[in-house]
C-alpha positions, 0 to 999 in steps of 0.5 A: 503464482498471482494470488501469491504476488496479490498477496505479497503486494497486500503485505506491502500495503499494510507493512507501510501502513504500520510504518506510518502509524508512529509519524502520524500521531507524532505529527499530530502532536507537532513534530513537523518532521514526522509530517513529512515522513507520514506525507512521503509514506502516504504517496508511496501507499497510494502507488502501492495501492495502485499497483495492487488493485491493477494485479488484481484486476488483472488477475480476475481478467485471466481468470475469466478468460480460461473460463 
């Protein structure tokens, strides 16, 4: 059940990573707009990235408990 929830939140991490990969090359190549965008995804990525290292520790908690 939590390996599936830690592999869930990976899927979302890397699904937002994708979804940013286009506004960042066009805001390299100027649009200021895709700045935006990628800037707006990179807050979400980092909450989501929090979240996933807090369910993993998490789980290797409640592992080494019933050890």
């Amino acid at each position: 059940m939590a390996n599936s929830h830690i592999v869930d939140a990976w899927n979302k991490v890397k699904v937002l990573v994708e979804s940013m990969d286009i506004d960042v090359h066009k805001n390299a190549g100027g649009n200021v707009s895709a700045g935006v965008r990628a800037r707006r995804g990179l807050r979400e990525l980092k909450k989501e990235a929090a979240a996933l290292i807090k369910s993993m520790v998490e789980v290797e908690k409640n592992r080494k408990e019933t050890e």
